[in-house]
Every structure is written in C-alpha cells, then in structure tokens.
N, C-alpha and C positions, 0 to 999 in steps of 0.2 A: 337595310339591315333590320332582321325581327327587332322586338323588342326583347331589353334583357332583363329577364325576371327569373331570380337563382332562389333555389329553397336549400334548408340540410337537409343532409342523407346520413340517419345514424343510425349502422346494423349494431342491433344487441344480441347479446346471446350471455345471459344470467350475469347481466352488470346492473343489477337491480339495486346495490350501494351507489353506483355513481352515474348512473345516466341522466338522475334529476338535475343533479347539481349541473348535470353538460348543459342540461337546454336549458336550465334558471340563468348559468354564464350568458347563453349563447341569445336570449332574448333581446337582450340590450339592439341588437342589429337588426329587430324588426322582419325577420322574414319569416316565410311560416317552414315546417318543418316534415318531413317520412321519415315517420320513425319505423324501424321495422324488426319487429319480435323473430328471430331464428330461432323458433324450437326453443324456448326458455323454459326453465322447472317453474315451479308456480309462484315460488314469492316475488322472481320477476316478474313472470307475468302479471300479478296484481302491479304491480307498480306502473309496467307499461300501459295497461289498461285505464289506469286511473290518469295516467298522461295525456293518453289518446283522445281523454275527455272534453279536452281545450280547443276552442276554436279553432287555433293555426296547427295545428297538429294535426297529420294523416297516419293512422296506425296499420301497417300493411302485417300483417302475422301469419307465417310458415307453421304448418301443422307439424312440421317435422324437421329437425336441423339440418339445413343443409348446406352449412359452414360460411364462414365467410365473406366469400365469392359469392354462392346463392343469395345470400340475404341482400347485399350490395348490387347485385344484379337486378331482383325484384325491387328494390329500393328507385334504381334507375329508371326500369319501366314504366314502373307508379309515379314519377318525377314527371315522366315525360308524356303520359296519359294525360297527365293536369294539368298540361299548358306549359309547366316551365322550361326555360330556356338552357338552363345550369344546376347541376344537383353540388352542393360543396358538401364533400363527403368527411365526415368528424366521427374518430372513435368513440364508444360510448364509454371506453373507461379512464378518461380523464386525462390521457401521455401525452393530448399533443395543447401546446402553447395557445390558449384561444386570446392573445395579445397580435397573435398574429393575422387575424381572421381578416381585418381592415388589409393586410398585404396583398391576401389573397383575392380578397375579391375587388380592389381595384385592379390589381394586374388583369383576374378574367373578366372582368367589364371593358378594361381597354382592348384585349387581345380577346374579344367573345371565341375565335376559331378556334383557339389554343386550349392547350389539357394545361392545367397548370400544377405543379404538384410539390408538396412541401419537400425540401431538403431538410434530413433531423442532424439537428446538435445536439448532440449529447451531455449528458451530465455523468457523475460517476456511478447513479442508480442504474446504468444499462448493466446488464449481464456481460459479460466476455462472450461469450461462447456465440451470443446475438450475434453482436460486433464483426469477430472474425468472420460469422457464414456471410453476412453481408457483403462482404469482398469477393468472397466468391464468386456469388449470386451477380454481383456489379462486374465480375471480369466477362461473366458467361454473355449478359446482356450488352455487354460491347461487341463482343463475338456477331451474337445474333442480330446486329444494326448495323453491324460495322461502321460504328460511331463511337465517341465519347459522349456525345447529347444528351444520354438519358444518365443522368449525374444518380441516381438513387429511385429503384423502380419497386421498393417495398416499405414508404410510408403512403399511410391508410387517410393522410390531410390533403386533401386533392380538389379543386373544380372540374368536372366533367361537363364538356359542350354534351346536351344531350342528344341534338340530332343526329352527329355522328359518331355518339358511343352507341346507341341503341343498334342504328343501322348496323353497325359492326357486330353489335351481340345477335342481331338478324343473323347474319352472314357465318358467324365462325362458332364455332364449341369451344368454350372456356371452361377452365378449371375453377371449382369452385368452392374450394379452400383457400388456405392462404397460400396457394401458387395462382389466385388471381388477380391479385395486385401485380403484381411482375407481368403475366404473358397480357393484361389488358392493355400494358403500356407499352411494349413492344410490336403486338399488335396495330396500335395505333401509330406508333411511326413507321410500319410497312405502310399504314393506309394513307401518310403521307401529311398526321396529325402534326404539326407544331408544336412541343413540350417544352414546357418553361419551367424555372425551379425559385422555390423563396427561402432561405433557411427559414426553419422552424426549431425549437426549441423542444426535445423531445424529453420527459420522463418517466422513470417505471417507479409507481407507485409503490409503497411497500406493504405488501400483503396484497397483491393485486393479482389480480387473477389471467392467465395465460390460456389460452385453447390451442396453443403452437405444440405438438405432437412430435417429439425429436423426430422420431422414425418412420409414420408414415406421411407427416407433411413432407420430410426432406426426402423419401421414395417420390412423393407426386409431383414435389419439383424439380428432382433430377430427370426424374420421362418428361416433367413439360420442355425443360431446357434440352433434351434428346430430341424431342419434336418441332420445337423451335429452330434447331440448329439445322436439323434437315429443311425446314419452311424458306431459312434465310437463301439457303444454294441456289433454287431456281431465280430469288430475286436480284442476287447479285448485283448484277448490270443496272438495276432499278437504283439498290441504295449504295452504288458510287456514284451513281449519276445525281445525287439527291445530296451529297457529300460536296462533289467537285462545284454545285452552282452554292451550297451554303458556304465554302470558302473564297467562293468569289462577289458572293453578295455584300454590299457596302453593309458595315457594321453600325448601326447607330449607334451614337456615343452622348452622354450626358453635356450638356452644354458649357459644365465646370471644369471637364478633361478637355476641353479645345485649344489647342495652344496656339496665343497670339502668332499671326504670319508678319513677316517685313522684319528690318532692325532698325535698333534706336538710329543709325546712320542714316538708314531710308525716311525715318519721320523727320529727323534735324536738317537735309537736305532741302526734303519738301517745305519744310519752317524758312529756312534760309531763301528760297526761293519766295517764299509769299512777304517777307521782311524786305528783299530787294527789287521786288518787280513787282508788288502787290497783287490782291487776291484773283484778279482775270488769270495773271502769268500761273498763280497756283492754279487752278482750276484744268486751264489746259493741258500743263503738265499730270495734273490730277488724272486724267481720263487715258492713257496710255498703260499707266500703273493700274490704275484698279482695270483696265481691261484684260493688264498680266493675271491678275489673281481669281478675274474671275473664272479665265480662260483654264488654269491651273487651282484655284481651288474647291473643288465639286461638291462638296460637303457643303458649303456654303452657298453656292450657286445654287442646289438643289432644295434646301430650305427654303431660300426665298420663291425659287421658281414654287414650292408646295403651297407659300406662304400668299403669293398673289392668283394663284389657284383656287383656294380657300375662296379669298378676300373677292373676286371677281365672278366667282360665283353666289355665293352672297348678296352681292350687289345688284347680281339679274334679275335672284327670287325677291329683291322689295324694289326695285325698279329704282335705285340709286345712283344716281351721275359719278364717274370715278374721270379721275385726271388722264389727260389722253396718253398715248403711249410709255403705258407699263410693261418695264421688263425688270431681267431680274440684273444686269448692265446696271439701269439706271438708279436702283434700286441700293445696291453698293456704292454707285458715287454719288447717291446721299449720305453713304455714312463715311466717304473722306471726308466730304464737304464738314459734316458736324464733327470732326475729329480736330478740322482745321477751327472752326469755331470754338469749340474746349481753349483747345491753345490759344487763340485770341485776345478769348473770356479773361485769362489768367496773364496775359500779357500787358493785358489794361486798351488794348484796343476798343472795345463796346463800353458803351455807356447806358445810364438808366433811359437816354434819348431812344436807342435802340429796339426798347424793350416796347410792347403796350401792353398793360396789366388787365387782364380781365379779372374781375370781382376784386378791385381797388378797394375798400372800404377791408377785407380780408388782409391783404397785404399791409396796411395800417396799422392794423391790430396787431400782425406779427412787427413791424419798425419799433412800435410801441416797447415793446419787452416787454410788458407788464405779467404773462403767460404762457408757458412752454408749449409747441404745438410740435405733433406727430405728424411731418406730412408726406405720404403715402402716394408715392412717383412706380415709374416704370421705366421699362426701356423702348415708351417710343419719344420719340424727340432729343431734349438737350437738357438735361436736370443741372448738369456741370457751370453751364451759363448762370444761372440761380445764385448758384456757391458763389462762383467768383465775384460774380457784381456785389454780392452780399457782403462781398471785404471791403466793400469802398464806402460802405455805409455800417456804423461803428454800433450801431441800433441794433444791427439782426445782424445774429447768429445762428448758419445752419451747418448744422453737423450731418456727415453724409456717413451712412451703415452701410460699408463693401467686402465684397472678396477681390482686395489691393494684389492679389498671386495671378485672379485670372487677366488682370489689365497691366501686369508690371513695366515692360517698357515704355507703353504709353505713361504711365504715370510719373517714372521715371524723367521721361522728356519734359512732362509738365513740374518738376519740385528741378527742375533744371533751368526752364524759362522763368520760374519764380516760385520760391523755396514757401510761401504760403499755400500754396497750393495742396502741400500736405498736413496742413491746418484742418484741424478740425474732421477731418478724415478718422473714422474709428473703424479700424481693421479688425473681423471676427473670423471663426474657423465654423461659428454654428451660433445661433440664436437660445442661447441658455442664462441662465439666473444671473449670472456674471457680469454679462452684458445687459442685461435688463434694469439691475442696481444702478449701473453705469450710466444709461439711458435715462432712469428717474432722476438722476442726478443734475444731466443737462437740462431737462424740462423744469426741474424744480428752480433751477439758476434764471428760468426765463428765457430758453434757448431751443431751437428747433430743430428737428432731429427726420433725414427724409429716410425712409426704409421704400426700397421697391416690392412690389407685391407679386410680380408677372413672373417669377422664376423658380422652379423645384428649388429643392435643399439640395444641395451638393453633399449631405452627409443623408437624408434622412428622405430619399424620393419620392418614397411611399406616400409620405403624409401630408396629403392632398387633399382638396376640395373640388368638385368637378364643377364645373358651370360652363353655361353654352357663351363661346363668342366667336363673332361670325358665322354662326348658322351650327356649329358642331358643341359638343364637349370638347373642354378643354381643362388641365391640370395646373390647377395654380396651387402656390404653395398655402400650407395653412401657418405657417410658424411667423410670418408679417402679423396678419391678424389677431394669432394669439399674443403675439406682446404686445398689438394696440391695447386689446384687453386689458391684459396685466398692467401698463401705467396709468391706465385711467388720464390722460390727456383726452384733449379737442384733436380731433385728427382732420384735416385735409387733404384732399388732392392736390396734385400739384403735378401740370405737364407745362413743358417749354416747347414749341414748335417754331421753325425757322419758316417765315413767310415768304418760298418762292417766287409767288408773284413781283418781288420787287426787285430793284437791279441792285440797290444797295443793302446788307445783312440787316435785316430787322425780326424782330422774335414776338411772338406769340405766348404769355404766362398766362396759365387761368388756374385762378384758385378756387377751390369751392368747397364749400362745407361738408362731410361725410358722416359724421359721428360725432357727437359731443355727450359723454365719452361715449367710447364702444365695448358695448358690455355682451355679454355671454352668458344669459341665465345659468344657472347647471340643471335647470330642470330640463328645458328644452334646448341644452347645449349646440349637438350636433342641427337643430333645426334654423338656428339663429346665426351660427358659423355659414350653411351653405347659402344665407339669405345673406349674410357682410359680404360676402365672395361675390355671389352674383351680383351684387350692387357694384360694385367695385369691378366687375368685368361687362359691364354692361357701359358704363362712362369709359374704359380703355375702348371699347368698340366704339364708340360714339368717336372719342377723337382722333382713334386711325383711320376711319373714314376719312374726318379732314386730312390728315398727311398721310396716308399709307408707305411713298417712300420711306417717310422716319420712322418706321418699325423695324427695328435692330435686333430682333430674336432670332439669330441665322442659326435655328437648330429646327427642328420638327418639334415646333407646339405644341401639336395636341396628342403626343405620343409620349407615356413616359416609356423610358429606354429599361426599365426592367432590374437595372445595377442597383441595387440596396446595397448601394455600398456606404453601410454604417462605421461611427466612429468608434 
C-alpha cells in the first residue's frame, strides 16, 4: 500500500473573515494545506494571498468563480499533482467541528480506500428550510444507490482518496456548484467506492455568509438528481448485486459488543470436573468443547486465524523461530486452559512455588508497600493469577481497572468459588476524572493499580495512538496512558505467561520498569504520547513472541471497527 500522505482542501470563495482563523485551528495537525481562491472580490483575495505566503500552503486561484464544485475539484487535482494521497476537505467558513478532525483522519488512514465523510449534528443555528431540503435530497440519493449507505451526501467535511476521485473526475462531468457534493458521492458508490460516515458537529455562524441560491442551485440539483436517476436504471443489477454481498458480508463489531458464549452451568461443570478428576481429566474434556465453539464461533476463529497470519508473517520477514503447529484450534484452548487457571488462582490451588518472578528486586519494591505503582498489563497471558496470589500475601495490593459487563459470568463463577475475588476489582464505564481521584487514592495508600493498555475505548474508539506491532499499525487506546500521566505514579509492566513446556502449571511474571513517572510535555504532547505507545507496543511484541498462543484479543487488531459510539 502507497504511503499515506493527506493535505487540506479549503475552497474559498469571499470568506476572507474566517478562512484564517480555519488554517490558524487546523495547524495544530501539521499537514500542509490547497487552499483555493474561487473568483474572490479583492479584500479576500488579499487575505488569501498573504496566506499563500507560508511554506505549507499551496494557493491554487480560479480567475473566475466557478462555484463550489469547481474550486473543490481544482483543489483535488492540485492535491493529487503533489504527491498526496488524501485531500480532507474543510469549509472555509468555519460550520464544520475541527474537534473532529483526529476522527476523520484516523478512520481514512485506516480505511486509505474509503471516502469518508462527516455526518452533521446540528445545533439550533441551522435554518429549517436547510434541514427539511435535506431529506429530500437523502430520499433521492437512496433512490439513486438503492441503498441507505450514503447516510448524508451534502456535508462539505470529507477525506477523498485521491487516486480514485481524480480518476472518476477523468471519466464523468460533474456539477459544479453545490450539486457537487451530492452527485460526487453518488458517483463514487456506483464506482464501487466504500463510504464511511463520522458525526460531525455542524454550525451556522451568525452573520455568516451563504452562496446557496434557493432557485438556481435547487433547478441544478433537481436535473442532476433527473440524471442521476436515469444513470442508476442501467446499473440496477450492479447495485443489488453490491447490496446482497454487503448484507451477507460479516459485520465487524467492536470487541466491547461481544457477548460472552457458554453458561455459568458449562463453566461450574467444567470446575467440578477439574475438582474431581484433576486437571489432565479437565483438559481432555476441555478439547471437545472448545472444538464446539470453535467450529461454531466464526467471529472468533476468524481473528485469531487473522491474528496468527499477522504474527507468522512477521516472524518470516526477521527470521524468528515460532512454536511448532499453530492453529487457530490450539490457540482457543489456550484460552480454556487460562480460564481454568483464573479459577485455580482464586481457589487457592497455586502458590508463590508456582510462580518465577522475573525482575525480583521490582516485585519487592511492590511487597514493600512503601509506594503506589501503576502497572500497565494486557491481554496476553494471565494478569488474574497476580491478583489472586497477591491475596495471600497481606503486603500487596493490586487493584485491577475492568469492564466487569464484558466478563460477567465468568466473574460471576469466580466471587462463587471465592467471594474475594471481587475485591479490589474497580468496575468503570470510561476512564474519566472520577475514576482517576479514585485511582490517586489507591496509589497514595501504597497500593497498585493494573490498567490494560491493548484495547480501544468502548465509549471513545477514535482516540487512539497508532504504533506498529508485529510488522503493521496497529490502534491502541490513548486513555491507559493518559491517566498514567495524570497520577504521576512509577508505572510498570507487568505480563503473567503460563510455561507450556512443563507438565505441571508453572507461570512466568516479568516486571519491568516503563516510566517513572510518565509525563507528557504539553509542548510536544502528541510527539511524546506516540513515542509511550510505541514503547509499550514494542515489549507486548517482544513477549507474544514468547507465547503467542496467550494472546486473547479475539477481535481484529489492527482494525478500528468505525462505531464512535460515544457516551
């Protein structure tokens, strides 16, 4: 895949009040910028001119207005003349949310193929009269896809892949007013473009200036939507056929909608079994069951099959030795097996014999109590094992930060085998101020506090850090790190791995230092954030190597799922 290198694209046309203030916002993000004068009167145009002065700025200027579709169009070709890969296209007069800008352009960084393009929320600055045509507009454009896909095809907040927007403006005659926002997106899902949507938060300023023409914009976009509709007939057969496979195509779903499979009966069973016939009798029994699920649950079999895909490719390009037959079978009955372990942990079966501590002198420190430590686990291995042993030794206390909804009847079964077990467990909905107090609280007492780092927000998806592991990008969440921040603790790592090679359960802890504290300049904020992330994804790669069975992220990794679904 090229490289992705995305500029703005901001047609003006006499927003000579507030174009500056757009690219003064829009600098923070470091990209350079086409700005493009439509036929401006002259106080804009000084303005634009005196912008165009700036290094990252490319000033493209139309000798004569030619609305704008024209200016966005030139704006396009100039994008794409220059190497870049993506134009994000931002009004110049200030309506659309640039809070949103980080949405957009990770979604078209992860989906390069995809147009992606704001959905507007509105506030009570919109006109009515807007609002209703809009429906309109949104019925016609169903018509002519014969889809509902295109959720809203007249906001002007968009990323454009440029290779096949240009090609397409090669190929077809667009309107070029504002009936080309509508047929450019239309368009592009005849040609078979991918279209995503993010809300955006739209305003109309007041005293702000319109170039919307009740009468002969809405004449040009009733003949484009005349022509459109006649475009659609001969494709018919195309876009049901494009319809019937996106209804049968598996829907990726965020990792935090997955609903636990089995019942608390099937786990207390399987318990009862490894309690009377001990752990071989569990095991065998073990491998019948998880081969029901995996036989029957595809979702999960198919992440890991993506997940030892990754991981084994990887390993070929550094010439890396992996465990001999991996599949994705074996891979799920690593995770009974540590399911069986949890329960164990908490039964009082394991002992600190069990364990061997790597970076001993660390784990002291923590017995000690003497200082509250941050320590920053994942989901590969057995973090659960940690906890529990830690109840048997009256020195350490770790408190463990979860979403107790997505694990309930497992957890259940576990405050059933023994009712501490939901000790020290602090249940959150989101990583906010409330919970962060709460958290200074425990570190301040001398107590340790393990947050996972490897997993989106289940409220907040977007806000991410990309860093490479295992040979790709991949989206970790940023909301771990920014509350390392925020407490100003010693933070460690901290993974448990279960030592296959042996015939008896014995575990694997390695502690190691990460940050003391972990801080975030605000001057070079964003530079310092993606360099804690990739440090912190670069030691999870190092020790899924050692066990890659124990990697428990049975969702697609390196893909966010698109669902902003905020709280």
């Amino acid at each position: 895949m090229s490289e992705y290198r995305p500029c703005f694209l901001i047609p003006c046309y006499n927003h000579g009040n507030t174009v500056e203030a757009v690219l003064a916002s829009l600098r923070q993000f470091q990209l350079p910028f086409v700005l493009v004068d439509d036929g401006s009167e002259s106080a804009t145009k000084q303005v634009l001119e005196q912008l165009g002065q700036a290094s990252d700025v490319t000033l493209v200027t139309l000798a004569e207005n030619q609305g704008k579709g024209g200016a966005v169009m030139a704006g396009l070709r100039q994008a794409y003349a220059q190497g870049f890969s993506h134009a994000i296209q931002i009004d110049a007069d200030g309506q659309h949310d640039l809070e949103t800008v980080p949405r957009l352009l990770a979604l078209s960084q992860e989906q390069p193929q995809s147009l992606i393009s704001g959905q507007p929320v509105y506030d009570e600055s919109v006109p009515k009269s807007r609002l209703y045509g809009r429906y309109a507009t949104h019925i016609w454009v169903w018509i002519e896809t014969l889809s509902l896909d295109i959720k809203d095809s007249m906001c002007g907040f968009r990323a454009y892949p440029l290779a096949q927007t240009v090609q397409l403006l090669n190929r077809c005659k667009i309107g070029k007013r504002m009936d080309f926002d509508i047929e450019i997106l239309v368009r592009m899902y005849w040609a078979g473009t991918d279209i995503r949507f993010i809300p955006t938060r739209v305003i109309y300023p007041e005293g702000g200036i319109s170039h919307f023409d009740a009468l002969w914009d809405n004449v040009k976009i009733s003949a484009m939507h005349t022509r459109l509709f006649f475009g659609m007939l001969p494709r018919i057969p195309k876009l049901l056929a494009r319809k019937f496979k996106s209804q049968n195509k598996p829907q990726q779903t965020h990792w935090s909608t997955t609903k636990e499979r089995g019942t608390i009966l099937g786990i207390k069973t399987l318990l009862w079994i490894y309690r009377l016939l001990g752990r071989r009798a569990f095991s065998l029994m073990l491998k019948p069951v998880i081969g029901y699920y995996h036989l029957t649950g595809k979702q999960a079999r198919t992440a890991s099959e993506e997940f030892l895909a990754h991981l084994t490719q990887y390993a070929d390009s550094q010439n890396l030795e992996l465990p001999d037959n991996l599949s994705s079978y074996r891979h799920q009955l690593s995770f009974g097996e540590t399911m069986l372990d949890k329960l164990a942990a908490w039964q009082g079966d394991f002992k600190p014999d069990n364990l061997t501590i790597h970076g001993q002198e660390h784990f002291e420190r923590l017995a000690e109590g003497k200082q509250g430590m941050l320590l920053l686990g994942s989901h590969l291995g057995n973090l659960e094992l940690c906890r529990a042993l830690s109840r048997q030794n009256t020195d350490i206390k770790i408190n463990a930060l979860v979403f107790t909804q997505h694990a309930e009847q497992f957890n259940n079964v576990m405050e059933a085998i023994n009712p501490e077990a939901g000790v020290n467990l602090i249940q959150v909905q989101s990583l906010g101020p409330s919970t962060a107090i709460l958290l200074k609280q425990k570190l301040d007492d001398g107590e340790c506090v393990v947050v996972v780092g490897d997993r989106t927000s289940a409220t907040q998806e977007e806000r991410v850090v990309w860093a490479d592991f295992l040979g790709q990008p991949a989206p970790f969440p940023q909301g771990p790190f920014l509350l390392a921040a925020a407490l100003r603790a010693p933070v460690f790592l901290l993974f448990g791995l279960r030592d296959d090679s042996r015939s008896e359960p014995h575990f694997n802890v390695y502690f190691e230092p990460f940050r003391d504290p972990l801080t975030l300049p605000r001057k070079d904020r964003e530079q310092a954030l993606t360099q804690v992330v990739g440090d912190y994804a670069s030691r999870l790669e190092h020790y899924t190597l050692k066990a890659p069975m124990q990697w428990y992220n049975f969702y697609n990794f390196w893909q966010l799922t698109g669902q902003h679904n905020d709280k």
